[in-house]
C-alpha positions in Angstrom: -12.9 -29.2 20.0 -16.7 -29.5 19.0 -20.0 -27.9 20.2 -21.5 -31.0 22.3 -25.2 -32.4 21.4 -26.4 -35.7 23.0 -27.2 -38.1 20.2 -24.0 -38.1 17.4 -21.5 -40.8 18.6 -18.0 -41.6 17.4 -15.3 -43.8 17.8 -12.4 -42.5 20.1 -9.2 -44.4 20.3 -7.1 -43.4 23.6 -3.4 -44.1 22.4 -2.3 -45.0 25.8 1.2 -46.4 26.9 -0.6 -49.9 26.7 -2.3 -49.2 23.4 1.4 -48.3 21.6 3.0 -51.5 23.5 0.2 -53.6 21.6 0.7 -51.4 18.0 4.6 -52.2 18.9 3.9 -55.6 19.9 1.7 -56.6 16.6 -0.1 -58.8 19.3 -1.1 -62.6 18.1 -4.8 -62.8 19.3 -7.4 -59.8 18.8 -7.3 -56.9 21.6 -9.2 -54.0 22.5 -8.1 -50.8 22.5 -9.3 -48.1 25.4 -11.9 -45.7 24.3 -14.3 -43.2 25.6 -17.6 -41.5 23.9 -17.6 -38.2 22.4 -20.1 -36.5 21.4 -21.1 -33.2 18.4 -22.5 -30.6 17.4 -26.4 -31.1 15.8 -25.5 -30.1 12.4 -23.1 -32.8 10.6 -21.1 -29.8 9.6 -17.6 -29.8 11.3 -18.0 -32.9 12.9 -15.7 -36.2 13.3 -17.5 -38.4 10.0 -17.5 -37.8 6.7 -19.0 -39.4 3.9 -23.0 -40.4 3.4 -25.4 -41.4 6.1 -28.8 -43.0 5.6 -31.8 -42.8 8.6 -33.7 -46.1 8.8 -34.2 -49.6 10.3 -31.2 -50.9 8.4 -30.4 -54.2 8.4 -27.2 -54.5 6.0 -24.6 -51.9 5.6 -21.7 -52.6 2.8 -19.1 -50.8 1.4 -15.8 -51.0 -0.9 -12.7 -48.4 -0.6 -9.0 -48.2 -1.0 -7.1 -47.6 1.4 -5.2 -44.2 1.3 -1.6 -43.2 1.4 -1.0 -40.7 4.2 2.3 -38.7 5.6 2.2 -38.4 9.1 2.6 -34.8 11.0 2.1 -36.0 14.6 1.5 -39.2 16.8 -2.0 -38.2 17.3 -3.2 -38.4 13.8 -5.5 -41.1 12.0 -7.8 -42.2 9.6 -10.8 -44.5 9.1 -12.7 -45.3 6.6 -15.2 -47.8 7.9 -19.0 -48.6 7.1 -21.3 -50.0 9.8 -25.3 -49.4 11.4 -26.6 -46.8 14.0 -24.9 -43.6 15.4 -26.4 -40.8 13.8 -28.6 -40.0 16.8 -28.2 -43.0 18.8 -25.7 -44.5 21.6 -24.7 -47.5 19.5 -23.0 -48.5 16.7 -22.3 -51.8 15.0 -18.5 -50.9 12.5 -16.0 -52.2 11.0 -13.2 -50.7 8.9 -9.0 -50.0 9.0 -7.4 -47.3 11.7 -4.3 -45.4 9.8 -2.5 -44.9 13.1 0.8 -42.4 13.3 2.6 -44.1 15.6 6.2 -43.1 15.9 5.4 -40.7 13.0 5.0 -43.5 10.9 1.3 -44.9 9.3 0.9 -48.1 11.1 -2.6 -49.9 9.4 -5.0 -51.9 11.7 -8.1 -53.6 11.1 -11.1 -53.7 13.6 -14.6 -53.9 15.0 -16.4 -51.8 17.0 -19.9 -52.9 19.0 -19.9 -49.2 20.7 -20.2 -48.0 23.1 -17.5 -51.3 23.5 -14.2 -50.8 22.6 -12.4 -51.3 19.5 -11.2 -55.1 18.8 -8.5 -55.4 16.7 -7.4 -58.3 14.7 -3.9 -59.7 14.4 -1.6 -57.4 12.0 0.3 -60.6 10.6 -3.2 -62.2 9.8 -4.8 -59.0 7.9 -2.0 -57.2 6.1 -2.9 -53.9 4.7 -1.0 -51.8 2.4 -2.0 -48.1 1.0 -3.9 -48.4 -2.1 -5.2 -52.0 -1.2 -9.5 -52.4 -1.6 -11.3 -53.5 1.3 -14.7 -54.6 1.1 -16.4 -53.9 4.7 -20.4 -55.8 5.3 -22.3 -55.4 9.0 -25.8 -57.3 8.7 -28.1 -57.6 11.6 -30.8 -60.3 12.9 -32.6 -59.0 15.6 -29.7 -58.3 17.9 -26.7 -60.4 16.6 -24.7 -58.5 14.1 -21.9 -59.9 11.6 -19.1 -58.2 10.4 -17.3 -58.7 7.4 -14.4 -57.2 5.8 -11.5 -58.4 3.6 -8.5 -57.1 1.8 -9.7 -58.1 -1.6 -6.2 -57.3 -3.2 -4.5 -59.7 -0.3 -7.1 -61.6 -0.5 -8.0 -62.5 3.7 -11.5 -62.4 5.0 -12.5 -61.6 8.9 -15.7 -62.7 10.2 -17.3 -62.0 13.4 -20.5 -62.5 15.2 -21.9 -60.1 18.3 -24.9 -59.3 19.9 -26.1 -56.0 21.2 -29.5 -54.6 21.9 -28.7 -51.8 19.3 -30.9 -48.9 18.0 -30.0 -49.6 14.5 -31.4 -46.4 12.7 -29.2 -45.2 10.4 -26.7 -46.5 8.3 -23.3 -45.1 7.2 -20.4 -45.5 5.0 -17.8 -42.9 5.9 -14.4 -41.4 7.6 -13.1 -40.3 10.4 -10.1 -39.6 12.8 -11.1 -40.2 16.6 -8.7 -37.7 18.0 -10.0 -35.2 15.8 -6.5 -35.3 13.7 -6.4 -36.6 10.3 -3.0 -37.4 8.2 -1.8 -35.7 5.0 -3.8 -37.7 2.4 -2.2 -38.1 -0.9 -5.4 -37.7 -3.6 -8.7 -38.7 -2.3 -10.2 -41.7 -0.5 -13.0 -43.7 -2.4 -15.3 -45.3 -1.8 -17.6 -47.8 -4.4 -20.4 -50.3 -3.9 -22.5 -48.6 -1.3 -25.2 -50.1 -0.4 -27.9 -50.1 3.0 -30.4 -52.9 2.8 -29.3 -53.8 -0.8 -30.3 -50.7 -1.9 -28.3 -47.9 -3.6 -26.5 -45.7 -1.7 -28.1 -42.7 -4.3 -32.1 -44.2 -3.2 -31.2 -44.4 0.5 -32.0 -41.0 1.1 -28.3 -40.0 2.6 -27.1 -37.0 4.0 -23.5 -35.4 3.1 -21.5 -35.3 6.3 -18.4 -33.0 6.1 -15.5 -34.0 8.8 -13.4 -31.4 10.3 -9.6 -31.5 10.3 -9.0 -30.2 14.2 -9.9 -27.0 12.1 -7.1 -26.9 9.6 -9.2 -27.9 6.8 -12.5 -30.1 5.8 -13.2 -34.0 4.2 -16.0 -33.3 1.9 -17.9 -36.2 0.0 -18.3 -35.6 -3.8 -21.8 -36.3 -5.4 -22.8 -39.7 -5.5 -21.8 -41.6 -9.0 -23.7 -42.0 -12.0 -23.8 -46.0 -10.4 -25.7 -44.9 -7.6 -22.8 -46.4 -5.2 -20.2 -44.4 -5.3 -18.2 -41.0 -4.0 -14.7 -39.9 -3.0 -13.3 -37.8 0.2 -11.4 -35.1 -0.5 -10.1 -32.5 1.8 -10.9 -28.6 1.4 
């Protein structure tokens, strides 16, 4: 699918038969979800993320978006925006954000965590409702190696909270999207993003680096420039 390169991790969600039974199921208590590693090629070009990525000893990572409407194609296809610490060129990553499953070849929304290379960890679906169009506001902040994540539906208006520890490499930082099966939904307009910010900082004076994401070569998510408020950009596809 991609040319391999040790050092650029992403998320991979393995729709197994027990992953659908918990999507199915819309489970009462948080549950991981199977996953593996994969790894890209050393240009960003044509890789799994797209959006903005900063290098650095980040301690804070935040980010706003709405959540898109998408059409489904297939049961393998899905979307993420998320925003979290480490990954470009390291084996950990500290995220949070909202999977756009297809599941039955309809877009089934979940909200999770991630302390990779762990699984996913996905909250209950009656306790974070999320609807196409909603804003989510997404936080991951570190002290030495306990991170918290953040996020909320600001338009529903629930929170989630969690505290984790890993002995991370925190050294980048990244607001972006992705599909991990390589698969992404018909989007309807673009995804945006607002409020970017690593270490309290502007995303514009973080020093970030465009990364396009490819469609399973059928097209390519491209970030726009970076707003006139320093924080934000949209995803489009090409």
């Amino acid at each position: 699918m991609y040319s391999p390169r040790p050092g650029w991790t992403v998320r991979l969600v393995a729709v197994t038969a027990a992953a659908a039974a918990s999507l199915a199921a819309v489970a009462g208590t948080a549950a991981a979800t199977p996953g593996h590693r994969v790894f890209h090629g050393h240009n960003h070009e044509g890789g799994n993320w797209g959006g903005y990525v900063s290098s650095g000893d980040f301690t804070t990572a935040t980010a706003s978006w709405i959540e898109p409407a998408v059409t489904c194609n297939s049961s393998e296809e899905i979307v993420s925006p998320w925003v979290g610490i480490d990954g470009d060129g390291s084996s950990t990553v500290e995220q949070t954000g909202v999977d756009t499953d297809c599941y039955g070849g309809e877009p089934f929304k979940r909200v999770w965590y991630e302390m990779y290379p762990g699984d996913s960890v996905y909250y209950p679906a009656d306790e974070t409702p999320v609807d196409a169009g909603d804003r989510i506001t997404a936080t991951v902040t570190r002290s030495g190696d306990d991170y918290r994540l953040d996020i909320s539906d600001t338009t529903k208006g629930w929170t989630k909270s969690t505290t984790q520890t890993l002995n991370a490499q925190h050294i980048s930082a990244e607001a972006v999207i992705e599909s991990p099966s390589g698969s992404y939904p018909s989007i309807s307009g673009d995804i945006e993003f607002s409020g970017v910010r690593f270490d309290g900082r502007n995303l514009a004076d973080a020093d970030p680096q465009r990364l396009d994401a490819d469609d399973n070569g059928r097209g390519t998510f491209s970030p726009s420039d970076i707003g006139s408020d320093g924080q934000s950009f949209s995803m489009s596809r090409h």
